[in-house]
N, CA, C and O atoms as a Maestro MAE file, in Angstrom:
{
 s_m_m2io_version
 :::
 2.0.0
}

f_m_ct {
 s_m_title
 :::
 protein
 m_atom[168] {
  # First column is atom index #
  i_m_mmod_type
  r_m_x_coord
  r_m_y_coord
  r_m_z_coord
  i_m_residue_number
  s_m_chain_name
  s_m_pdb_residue_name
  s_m_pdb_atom_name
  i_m_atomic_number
  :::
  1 25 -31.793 26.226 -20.183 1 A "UNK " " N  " 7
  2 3 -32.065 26.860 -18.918 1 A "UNK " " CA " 6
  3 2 -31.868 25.817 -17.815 1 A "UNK " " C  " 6
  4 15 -32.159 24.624 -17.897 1 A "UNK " " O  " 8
  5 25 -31.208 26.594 -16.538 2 A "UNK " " N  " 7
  6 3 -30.684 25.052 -15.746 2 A "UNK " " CA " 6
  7 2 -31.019 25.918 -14.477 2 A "UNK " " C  " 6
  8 15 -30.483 27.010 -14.287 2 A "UNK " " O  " 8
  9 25 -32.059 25.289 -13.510 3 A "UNK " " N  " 7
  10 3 -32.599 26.162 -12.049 3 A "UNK " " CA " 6
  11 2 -31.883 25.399 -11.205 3 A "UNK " " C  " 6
  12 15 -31.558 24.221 -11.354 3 A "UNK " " O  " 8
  13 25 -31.665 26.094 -10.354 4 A "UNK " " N  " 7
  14 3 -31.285 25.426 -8.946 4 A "UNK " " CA " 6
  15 2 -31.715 26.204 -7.650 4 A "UNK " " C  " 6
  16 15 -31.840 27.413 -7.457 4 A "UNK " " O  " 8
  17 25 -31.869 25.305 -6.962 5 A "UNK " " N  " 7
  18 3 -32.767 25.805 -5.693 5 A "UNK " " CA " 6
  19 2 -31.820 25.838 -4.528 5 A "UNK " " C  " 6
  20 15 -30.919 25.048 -4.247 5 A "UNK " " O  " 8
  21 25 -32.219 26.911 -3.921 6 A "UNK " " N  " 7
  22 3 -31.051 26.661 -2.482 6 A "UNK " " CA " 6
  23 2 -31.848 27.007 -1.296 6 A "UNK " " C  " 6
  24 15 -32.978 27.479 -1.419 6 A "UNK " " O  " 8
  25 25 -31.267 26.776 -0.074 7 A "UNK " " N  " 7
  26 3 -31.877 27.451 0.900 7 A "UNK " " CA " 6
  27 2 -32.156 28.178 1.228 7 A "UNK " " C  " 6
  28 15 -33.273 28.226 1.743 7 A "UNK " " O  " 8
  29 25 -31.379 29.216 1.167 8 A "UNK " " N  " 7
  30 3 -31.072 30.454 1.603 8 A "UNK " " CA " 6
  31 2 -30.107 31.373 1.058 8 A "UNK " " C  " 6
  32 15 -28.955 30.955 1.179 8 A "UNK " " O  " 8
  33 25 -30.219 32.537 0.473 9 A "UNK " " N  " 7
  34 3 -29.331 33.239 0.153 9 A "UNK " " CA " 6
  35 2 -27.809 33.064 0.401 9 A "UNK " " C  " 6
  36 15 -26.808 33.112 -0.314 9 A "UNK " " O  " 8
  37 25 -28.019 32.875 1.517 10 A "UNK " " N  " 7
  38 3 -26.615 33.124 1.765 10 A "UNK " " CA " 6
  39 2 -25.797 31.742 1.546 10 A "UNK " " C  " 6
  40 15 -24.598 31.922 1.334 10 A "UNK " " O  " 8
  41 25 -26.366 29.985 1.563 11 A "UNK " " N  " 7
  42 3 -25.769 29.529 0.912 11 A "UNK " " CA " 6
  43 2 -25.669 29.578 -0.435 11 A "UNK " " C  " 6
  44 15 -25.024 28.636 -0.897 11 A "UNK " " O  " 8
  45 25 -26.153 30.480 -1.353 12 A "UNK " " N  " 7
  46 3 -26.347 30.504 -2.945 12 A "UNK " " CA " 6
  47 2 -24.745 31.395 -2.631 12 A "UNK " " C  " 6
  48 15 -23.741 30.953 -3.190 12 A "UNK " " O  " 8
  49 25 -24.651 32.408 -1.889 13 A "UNK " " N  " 7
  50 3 -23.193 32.641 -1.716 13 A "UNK " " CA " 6
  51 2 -22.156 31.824 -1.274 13 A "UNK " " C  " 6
  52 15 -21.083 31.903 -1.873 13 A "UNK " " O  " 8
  53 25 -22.278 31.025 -0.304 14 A "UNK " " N  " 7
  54 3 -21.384 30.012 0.537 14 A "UNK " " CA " 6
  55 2 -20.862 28.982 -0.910 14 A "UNK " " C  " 6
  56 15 -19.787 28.385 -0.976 14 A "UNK " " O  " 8
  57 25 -21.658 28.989 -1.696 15 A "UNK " " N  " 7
  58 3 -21.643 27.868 -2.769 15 A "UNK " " CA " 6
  59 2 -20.679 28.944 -3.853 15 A "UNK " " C  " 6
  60 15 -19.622 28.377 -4.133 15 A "UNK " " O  " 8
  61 25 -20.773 30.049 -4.376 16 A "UNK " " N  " 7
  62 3 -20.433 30.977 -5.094 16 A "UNK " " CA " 6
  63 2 -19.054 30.623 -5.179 16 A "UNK " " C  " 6
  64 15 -18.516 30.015 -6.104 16 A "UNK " " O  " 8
  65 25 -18.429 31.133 -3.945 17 A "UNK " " N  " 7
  66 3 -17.295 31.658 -3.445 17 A "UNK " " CA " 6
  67 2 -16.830 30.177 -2.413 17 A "UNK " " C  " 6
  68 15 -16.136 30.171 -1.397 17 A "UNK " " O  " 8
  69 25 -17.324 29.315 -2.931 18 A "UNK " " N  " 7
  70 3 -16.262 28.258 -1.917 18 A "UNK " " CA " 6
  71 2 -15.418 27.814 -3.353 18 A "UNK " " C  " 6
  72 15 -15.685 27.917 -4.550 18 A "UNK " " O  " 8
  73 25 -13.852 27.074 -2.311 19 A "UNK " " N  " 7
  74 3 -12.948 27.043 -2.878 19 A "UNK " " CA " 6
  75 2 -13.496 25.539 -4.049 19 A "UNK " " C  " 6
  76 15 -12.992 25.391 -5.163 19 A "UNK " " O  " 8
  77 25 -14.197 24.924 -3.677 20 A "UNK " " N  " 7
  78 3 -14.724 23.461 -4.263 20 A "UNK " " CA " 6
  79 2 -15.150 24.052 -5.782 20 A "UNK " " C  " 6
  80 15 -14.954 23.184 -6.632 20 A "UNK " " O  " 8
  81 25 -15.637 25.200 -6.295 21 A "UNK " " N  " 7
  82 3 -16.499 25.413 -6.728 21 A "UNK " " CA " 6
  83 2 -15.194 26.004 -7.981 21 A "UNK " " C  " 6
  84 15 -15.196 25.808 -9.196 21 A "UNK " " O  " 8
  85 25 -14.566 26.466 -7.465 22 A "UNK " " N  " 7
  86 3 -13.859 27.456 -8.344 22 A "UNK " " CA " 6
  87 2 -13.164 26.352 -9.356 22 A "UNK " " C  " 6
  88 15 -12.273 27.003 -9.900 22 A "UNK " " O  " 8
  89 25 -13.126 25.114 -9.841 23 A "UNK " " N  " 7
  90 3 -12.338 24.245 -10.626 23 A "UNK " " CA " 6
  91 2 -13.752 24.203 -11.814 23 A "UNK " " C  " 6
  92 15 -13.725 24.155 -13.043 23 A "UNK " " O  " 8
  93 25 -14.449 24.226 -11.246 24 A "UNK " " N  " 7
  94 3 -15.591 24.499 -12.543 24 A "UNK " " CA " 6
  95 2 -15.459 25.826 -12.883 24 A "UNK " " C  " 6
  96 15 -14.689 25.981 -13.831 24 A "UNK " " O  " 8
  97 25 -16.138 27.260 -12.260 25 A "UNK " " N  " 7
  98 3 -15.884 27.966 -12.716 25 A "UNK " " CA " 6
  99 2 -14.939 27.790 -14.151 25 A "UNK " " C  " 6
  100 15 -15.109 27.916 -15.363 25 A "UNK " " O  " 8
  101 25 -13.983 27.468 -13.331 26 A "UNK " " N  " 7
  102 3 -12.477 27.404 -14.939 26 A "UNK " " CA " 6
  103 2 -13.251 26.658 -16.597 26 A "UNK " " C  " 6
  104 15 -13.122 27.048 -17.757 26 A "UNK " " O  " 8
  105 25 -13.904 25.683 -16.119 27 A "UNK " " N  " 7
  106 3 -14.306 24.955 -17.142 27 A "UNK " " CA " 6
  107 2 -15.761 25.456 -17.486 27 A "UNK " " C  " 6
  108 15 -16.312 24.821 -18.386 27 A "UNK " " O  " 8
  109 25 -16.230 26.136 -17.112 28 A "UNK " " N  " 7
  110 3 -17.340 27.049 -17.693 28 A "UNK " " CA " 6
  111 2 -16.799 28.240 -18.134 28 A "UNK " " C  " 6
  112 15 -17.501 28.774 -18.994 28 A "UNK " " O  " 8
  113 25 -15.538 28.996 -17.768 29 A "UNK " " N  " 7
  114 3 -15.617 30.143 -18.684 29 A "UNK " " CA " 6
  115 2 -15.128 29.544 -19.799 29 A "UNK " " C  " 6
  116 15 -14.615 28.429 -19.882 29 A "UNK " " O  " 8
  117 25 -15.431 30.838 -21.173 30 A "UNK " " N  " 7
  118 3 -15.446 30.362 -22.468 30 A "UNK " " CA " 6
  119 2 -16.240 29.094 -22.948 30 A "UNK " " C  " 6
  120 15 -16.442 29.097 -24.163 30 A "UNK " " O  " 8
  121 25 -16.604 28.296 -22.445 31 A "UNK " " N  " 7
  122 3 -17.637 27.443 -22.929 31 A "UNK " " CA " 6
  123 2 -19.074 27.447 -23.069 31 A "UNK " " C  " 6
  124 15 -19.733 26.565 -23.619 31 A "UNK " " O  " 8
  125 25 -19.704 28.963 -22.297 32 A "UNK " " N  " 7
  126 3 -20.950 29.099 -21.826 32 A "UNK " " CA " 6
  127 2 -21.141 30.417 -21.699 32 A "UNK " " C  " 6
  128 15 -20.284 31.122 -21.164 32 A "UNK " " O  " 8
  129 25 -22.450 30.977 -22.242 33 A "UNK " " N  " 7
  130 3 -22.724 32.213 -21.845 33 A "UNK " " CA " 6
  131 2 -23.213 32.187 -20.375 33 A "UNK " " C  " 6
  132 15 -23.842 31.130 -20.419 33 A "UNK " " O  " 8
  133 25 -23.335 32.575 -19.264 34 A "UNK " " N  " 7
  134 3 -23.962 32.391 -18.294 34 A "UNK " " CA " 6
  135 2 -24.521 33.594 -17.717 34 A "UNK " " C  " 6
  136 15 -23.815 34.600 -17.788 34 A "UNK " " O  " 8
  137 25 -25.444 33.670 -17.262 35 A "UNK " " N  " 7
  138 3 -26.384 34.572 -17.193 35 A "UNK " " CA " 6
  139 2 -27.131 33.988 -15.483 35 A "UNK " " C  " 6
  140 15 -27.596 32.848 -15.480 35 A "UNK " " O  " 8
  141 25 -27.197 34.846 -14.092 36 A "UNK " " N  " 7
  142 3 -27.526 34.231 -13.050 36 A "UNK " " CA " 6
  143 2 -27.971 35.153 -12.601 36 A "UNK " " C  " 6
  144 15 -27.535 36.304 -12.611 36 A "UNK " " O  " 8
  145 25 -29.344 34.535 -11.940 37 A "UNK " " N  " 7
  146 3 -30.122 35.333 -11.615 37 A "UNK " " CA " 6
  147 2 -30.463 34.501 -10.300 37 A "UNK " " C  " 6
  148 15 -30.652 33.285 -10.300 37 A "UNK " " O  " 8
  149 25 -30.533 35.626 -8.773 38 A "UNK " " N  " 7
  150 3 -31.070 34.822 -7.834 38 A "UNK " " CA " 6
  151 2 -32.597 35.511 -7.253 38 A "UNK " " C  " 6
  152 15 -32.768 36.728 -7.329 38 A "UNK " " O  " 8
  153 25 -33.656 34.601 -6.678 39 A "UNK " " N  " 7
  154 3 -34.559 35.305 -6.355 39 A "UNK " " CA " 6
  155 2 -35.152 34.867 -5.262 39 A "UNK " " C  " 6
  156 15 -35.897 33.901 -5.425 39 A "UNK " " O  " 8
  157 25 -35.060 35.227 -4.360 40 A "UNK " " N  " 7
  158 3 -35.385 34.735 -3.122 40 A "UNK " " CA " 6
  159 2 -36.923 34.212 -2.602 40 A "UNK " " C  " 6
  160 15 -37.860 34.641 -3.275 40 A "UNK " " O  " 8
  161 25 -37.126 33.665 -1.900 41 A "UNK " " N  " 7
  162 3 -38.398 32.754 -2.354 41 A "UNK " " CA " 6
  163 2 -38.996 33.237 -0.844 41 A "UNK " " C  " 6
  164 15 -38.407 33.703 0.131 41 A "UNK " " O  " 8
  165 25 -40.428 32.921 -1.078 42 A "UNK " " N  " 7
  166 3 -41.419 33.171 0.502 42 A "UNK " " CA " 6
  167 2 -41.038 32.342 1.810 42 A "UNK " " C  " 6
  168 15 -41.680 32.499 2.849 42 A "UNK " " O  " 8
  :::
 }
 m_bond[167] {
  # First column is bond index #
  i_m_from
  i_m_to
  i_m_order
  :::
  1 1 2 1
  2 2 3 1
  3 3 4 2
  4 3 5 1
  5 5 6 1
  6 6 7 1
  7 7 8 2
  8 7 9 1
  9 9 10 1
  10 10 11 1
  11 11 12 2
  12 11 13 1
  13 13 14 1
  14 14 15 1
  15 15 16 2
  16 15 17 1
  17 17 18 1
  18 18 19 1
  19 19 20 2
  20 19 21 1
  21 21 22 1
  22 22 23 1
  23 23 24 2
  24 23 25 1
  25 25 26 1
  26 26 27 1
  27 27 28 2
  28 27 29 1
  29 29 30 1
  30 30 31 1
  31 31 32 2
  32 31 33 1
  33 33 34 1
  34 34 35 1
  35 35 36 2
  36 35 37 1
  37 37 38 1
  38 38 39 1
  39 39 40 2
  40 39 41 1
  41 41 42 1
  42 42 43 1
  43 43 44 2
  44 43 45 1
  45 45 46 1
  46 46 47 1
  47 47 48 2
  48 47 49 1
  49 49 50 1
  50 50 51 1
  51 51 52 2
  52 51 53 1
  53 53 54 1
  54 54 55 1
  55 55 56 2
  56 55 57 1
  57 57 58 1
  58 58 59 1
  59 59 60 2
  60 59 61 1
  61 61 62 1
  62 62 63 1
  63 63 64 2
  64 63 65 1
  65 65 66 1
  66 66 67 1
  67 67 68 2
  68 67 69 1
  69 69 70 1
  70 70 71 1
  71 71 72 2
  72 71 73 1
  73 73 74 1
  74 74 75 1
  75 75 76 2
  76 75 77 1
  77 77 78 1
  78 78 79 1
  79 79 80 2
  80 79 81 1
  81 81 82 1
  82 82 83 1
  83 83 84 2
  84 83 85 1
  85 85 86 1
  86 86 87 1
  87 87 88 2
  88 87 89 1
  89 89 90 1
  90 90 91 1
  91 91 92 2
  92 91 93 1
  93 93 94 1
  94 94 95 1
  95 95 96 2
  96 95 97 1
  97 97 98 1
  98 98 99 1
  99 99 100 2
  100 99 101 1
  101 101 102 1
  102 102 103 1
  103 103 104 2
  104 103 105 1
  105 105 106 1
  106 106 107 1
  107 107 108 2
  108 107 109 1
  109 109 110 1
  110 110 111 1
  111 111 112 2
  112 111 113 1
  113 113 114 1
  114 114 115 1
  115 115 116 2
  116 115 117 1
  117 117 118 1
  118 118 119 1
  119 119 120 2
  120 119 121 1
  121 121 122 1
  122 122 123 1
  123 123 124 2
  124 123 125 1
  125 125 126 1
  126 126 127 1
  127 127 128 2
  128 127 129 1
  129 129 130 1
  130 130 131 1
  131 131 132 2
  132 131 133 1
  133 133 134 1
  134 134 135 1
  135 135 136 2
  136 135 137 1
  137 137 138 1
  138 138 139 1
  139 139 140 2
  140 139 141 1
  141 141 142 1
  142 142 143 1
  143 143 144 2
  144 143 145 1
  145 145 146 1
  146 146 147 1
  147 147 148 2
  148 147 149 1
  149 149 150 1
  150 150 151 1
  151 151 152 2
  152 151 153 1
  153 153 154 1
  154 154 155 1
  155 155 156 2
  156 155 157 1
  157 157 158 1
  158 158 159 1
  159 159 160 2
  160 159 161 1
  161 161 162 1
  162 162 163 1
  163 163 164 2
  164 163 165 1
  165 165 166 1
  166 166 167 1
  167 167 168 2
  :::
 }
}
């Protein structure tokens, strides 16, 4: 189990969908079940 904390919703998206991000993506599919769950905090 691996948490990560963000600010705000909307960078948990900004982070999703930026182009930086997508070279992992590649190397996590097929290597990992992944399962994501976000929950917004008080």
């Amino acid at each position: 189990m691996v948490i990560f904390e963000f600010p705000s919703m909307d960078a948990i998206h900004a982070f999703w969908g930026s182009p930086e991000y997508v070279p992992v993506k590649k190397i996590r599919e097929g290597a990992a079940t992944l399962d994501v769950w976000a929950v917004a905090g008080a």
